[in-house]
C-alpha positions in Angstrom: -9.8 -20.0 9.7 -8.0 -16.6 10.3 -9.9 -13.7 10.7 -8.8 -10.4 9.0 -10.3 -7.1 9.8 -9.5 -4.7 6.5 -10.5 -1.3 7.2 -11.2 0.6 3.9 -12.7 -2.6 1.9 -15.1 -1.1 -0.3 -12.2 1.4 -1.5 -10.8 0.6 -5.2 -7.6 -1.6 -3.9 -9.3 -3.0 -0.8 -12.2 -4.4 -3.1 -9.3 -6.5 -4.6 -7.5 -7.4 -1.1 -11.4 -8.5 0.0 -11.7 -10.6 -2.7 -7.9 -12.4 -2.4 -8.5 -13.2 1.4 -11.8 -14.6 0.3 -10.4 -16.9 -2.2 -7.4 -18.2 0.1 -10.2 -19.1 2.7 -9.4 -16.3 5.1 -12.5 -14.8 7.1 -13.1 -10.8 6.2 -14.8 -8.7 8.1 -14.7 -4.9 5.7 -14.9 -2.2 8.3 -15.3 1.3 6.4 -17.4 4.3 6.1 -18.7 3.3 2.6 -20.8 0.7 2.2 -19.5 -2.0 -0.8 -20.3 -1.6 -4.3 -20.4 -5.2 -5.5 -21.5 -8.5 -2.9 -19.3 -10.4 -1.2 -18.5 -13.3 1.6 -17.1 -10.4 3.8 -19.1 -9.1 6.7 -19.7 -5.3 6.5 -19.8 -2.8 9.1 -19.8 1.0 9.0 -17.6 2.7 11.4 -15.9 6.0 11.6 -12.3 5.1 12.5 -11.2 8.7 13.5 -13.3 7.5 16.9 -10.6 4.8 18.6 -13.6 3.6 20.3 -15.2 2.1 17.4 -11.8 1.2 16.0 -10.9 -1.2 19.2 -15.0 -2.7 19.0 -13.8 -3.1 15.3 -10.7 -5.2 15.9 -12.3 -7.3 19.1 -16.1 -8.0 18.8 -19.2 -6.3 17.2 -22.3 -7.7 18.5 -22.8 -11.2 17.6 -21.1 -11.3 14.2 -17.7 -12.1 15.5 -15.3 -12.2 18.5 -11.6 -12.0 18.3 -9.4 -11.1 15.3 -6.1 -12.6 14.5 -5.0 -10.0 11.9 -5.8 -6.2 10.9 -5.3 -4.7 7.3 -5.1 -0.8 7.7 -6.2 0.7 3.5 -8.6 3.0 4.5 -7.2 6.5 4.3 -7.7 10.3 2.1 -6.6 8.6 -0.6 -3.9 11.0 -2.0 -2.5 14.4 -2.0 -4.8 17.1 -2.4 -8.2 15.2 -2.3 -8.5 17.8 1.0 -7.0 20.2 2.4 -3.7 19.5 3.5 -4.1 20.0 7.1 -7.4 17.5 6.9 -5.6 15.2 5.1 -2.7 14.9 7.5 -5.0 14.9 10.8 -7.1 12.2 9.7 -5.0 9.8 7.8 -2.4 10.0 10.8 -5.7 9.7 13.4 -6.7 6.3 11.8 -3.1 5.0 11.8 -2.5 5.7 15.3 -6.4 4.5 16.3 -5.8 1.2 14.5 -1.9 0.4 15.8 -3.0 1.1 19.3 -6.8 -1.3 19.0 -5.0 -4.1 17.6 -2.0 -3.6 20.0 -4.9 -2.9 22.9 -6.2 -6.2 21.4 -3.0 -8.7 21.2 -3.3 -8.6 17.3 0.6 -9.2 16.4 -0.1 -9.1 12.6 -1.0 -5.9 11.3 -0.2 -4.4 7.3 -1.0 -1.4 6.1 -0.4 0.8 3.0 2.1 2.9 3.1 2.9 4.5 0.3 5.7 5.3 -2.7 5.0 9.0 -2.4 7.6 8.8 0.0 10.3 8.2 -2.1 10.3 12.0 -3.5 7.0 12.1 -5.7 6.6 13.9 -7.7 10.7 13.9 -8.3 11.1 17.2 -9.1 14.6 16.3 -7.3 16.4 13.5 -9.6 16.4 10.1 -7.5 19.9 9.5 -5.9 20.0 6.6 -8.5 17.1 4.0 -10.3 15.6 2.0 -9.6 14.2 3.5 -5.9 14.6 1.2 -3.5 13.8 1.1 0.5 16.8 2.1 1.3 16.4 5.0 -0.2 15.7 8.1 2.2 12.1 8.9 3.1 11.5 11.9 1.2 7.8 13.1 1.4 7.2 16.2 -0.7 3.5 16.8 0.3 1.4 16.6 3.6 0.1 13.5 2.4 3.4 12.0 2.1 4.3 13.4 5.1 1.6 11.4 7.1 2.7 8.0 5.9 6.1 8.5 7.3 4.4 9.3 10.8 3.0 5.9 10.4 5.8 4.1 9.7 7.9 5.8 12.4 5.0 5.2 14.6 4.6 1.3 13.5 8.5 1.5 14.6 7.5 2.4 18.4 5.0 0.3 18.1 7.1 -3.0 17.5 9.8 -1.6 19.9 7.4 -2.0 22.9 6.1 -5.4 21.5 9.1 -7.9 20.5 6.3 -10.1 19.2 4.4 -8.2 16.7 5.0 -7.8 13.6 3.8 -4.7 11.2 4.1 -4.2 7.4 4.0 -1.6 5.7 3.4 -1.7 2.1 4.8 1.4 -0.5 1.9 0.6 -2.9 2.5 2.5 -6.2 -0.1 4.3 -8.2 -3.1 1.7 -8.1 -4.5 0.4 -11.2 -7.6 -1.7 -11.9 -7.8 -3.6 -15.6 -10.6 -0.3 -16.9 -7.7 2.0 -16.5 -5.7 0.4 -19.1 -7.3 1.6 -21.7 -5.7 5.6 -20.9 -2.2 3.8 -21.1 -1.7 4.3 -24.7 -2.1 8.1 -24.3 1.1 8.0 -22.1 3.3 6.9 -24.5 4.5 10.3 -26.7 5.1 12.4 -23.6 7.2 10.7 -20.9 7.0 13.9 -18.7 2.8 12.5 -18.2 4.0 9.9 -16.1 7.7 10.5 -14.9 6.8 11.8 -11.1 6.5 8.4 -10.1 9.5 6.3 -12.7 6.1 5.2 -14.3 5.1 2.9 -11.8 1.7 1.3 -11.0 0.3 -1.5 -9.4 -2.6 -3.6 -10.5 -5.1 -3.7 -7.9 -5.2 -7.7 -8.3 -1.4 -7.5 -7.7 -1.2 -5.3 -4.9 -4.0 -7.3 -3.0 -1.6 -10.6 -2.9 1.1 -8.6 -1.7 -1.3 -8.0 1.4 -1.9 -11.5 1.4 1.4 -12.4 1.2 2.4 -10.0 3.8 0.1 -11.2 6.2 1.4 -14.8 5.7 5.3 -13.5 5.9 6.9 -15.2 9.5 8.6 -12.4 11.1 8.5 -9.9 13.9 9.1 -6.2 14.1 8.6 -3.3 11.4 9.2 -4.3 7.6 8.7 -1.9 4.7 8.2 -3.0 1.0 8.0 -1.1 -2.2 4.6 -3.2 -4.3 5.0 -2.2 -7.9 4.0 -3.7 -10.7 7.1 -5.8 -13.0 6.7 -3.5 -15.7 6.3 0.7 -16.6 3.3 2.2 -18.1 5.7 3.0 -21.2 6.6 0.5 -24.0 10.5 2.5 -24.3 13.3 0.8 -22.4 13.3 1.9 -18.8 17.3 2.4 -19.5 16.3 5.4 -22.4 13.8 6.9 -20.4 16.0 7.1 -17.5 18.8 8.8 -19.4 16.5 11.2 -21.3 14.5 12.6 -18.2 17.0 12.0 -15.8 20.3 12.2 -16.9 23.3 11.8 -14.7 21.5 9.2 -12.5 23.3 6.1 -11.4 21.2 3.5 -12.8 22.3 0.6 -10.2 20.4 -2.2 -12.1 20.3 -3.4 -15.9 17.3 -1.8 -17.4 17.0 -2.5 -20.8 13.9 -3.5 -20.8 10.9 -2.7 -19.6 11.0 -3.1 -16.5 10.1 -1.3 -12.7 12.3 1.5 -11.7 10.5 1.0 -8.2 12.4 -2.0 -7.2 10.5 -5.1 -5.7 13.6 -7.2 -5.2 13.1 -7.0 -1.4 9.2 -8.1 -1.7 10.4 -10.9 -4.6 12.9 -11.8 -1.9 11.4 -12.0 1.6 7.6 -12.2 0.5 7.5 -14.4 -2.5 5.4 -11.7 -4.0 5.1 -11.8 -8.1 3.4 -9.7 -10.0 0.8 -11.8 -12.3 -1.1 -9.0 -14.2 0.2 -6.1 -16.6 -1.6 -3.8 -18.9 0.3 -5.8 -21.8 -2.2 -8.3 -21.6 
C-alpha cells in the first residue's frame, strides 16, 4: 500500500483528494493545522509547516503511527489573493513550498504534486489572453503576490528535479475550486458574463480536481510537469466561441469552441494523465 502524506487535508479540495486516495486503497496520513470536519480512514496530525522541522518528521515518521512515505501531496497554502496581506501571503505560501520540496527531497520521496495554480496565466485578465483557450505554454503571468508565489514554486520544483534526475514533481494549475453546494450561485452568472470572465469561466469540481492528484501521482515520469485541471465545461450555458468574441474580441481562438466547453485547455492532462472530468454543475 502507498503511503501519501497530503498537507492541507481538511481544506475544501483536499477533503476530496483524502477521500479519492482512500477509495483507490492508498494509505493517507492529512497533515494540517486544522483539524478535519467530517471522519475519515486518514491519520491526522496537526503541524505547522512554516517550521521545516516538523515538515521533515511529517514526511518520515511521527511516533508510532507510521515510518516512511512513498509520496507527498503539497494543498495546503493562503488560499488566494488577498485572504492576507500580500507580503504574508507570499512569505508563507513560498515557506511551505520550499519546507516540503526540501523534507521529501531530505527524505528520498521522488513523487511529489502540488497545486499550483491558474492564477498564473494572467487572472484576473485585465490583459486579453494571447489567444483561447490558455494553455501551458502560455507565459507565466502572475498579476498578484499570490500568483506570484506559485511561480517561485514551480521554478523552485525546477531546481529541485535538476539536482535529482529521479524525482519527479507535478504541479497542478487547479482552477477556481468548486464543491456540488456551490452550484446553486451558477445560475446568477448567466446575464453578466463580466461576473465570471477573469478566469475564461473556469472551475473545477472538487471531486474532479482530487483524481487529477490521483492521477498525477500514478503518472510514470521524472522531472517537473505542469498541468492546467479544469473542469470540461464553463460556468455559462452561451457558446464559449460568443463569449470569447464579445469580451474579448480580436483574440485568436486556436480551438473550435462552439460549444460549451473549457477555455482553460486540459488537452495536455487528457493526454499524458488520462485525467477526465466526471462531474459538472449541468447535472
Amino acid at each position: 500500500m502507498t503511503r501519501v502524506v497530503v498537507t492541507g487535508g481538511s481544506g475544501k479540495l483536499g477533503r476530496a483528494v483524502v477521500r479519492e486516495l482512500l477509495e483507490h486503497g492508498y494509505d493517507v496520513v492529512n497533515v494540517d493545522q486544522a483539524p478535519p470536519v467530517e471522519k475519515s480512514a486518514a491519520s491526522f496530525t496537526q503541524i505547522e509547516l512554516t517550521d521545516y522541522g516538523q515538515v521533515f518528521e511529517a514526511l518520515t515518521a511521527i511516533d508510532s503511527r507510521y515510518s516512511g512515505v512513498d509520496a507527498v501531496v503539497r494543498l495546503a497554502a493562503i488560499p488566494g489573493p488577498g485572504a492576507k496581506p500580500n507580503a504574508v501571503t507570499f512569505a508563507h505560501n513560498v515557506t511551505v513550498s520550499y519546507n516540503v520540496f526540501a523534507a521529501a527531497k531530505a527524505a528520498g520521496i521522488k513523487n511529489v504534486v502540488w497545486a499550483s495554480s491558474e492564477t498564473l496565466l494572467g487572472l484576473p485578465l485585465d490583459h486579453p489572453p494571447a489567444s483561447i483557450p490558455i494553455t501551458e505554454e502560455h507565459e507565466p503571468r502572475p498579476e498578484t503576490s499570490y500568483a506570484l508565489a506559485k511561480l517561485m514554486d514551480e521554478t523552485m520544483a525546477a531546481q529541485f528535479c535538476r539536482w535529482d534526475p529521479r524525482l519527479k514533481m507535478v504541479g497542478l494549475r487547479f482552477s477556481n475550486v468548486m464543491e456540488p453546494a456551490d452550484y446553486a450561485a451558477f445560475p446568477s452568472f448567466q446575464d453578466d458574463p463580466l461576473l465570471r470572465k477573469w478566469n475564461l469561466w473556469g472551475y473545477i469540481d472538487a471531486r474532479d480536481g482530487a483524481q487529477a492528484v490521483r492521477k498525477a501521482l500514478e503518472y510514470q515520469g521524472t522531472g517537473l510537469e505542469i498541468f492546467i485541471i479544469a473542469n470540461a465545461d464553463t460556468v455559462m450555458n452561451r457558446p464559449s466561441a460568443d463569449l470569447a468574441a464579445e469580451i474579448f474580441p480580436g483574440v485568436t481562438q486556436t480551438q473550435d469552441l462552439s460549444r460549451v466547453d473549457t477555455m482553460l485547455s486540459i488537452d495536455k492532462a487528457r493526454r499524458l494523465l488520462g485525467y477526465i472530468p466526471q462531474h459538472s454543475w449541468r447535472d
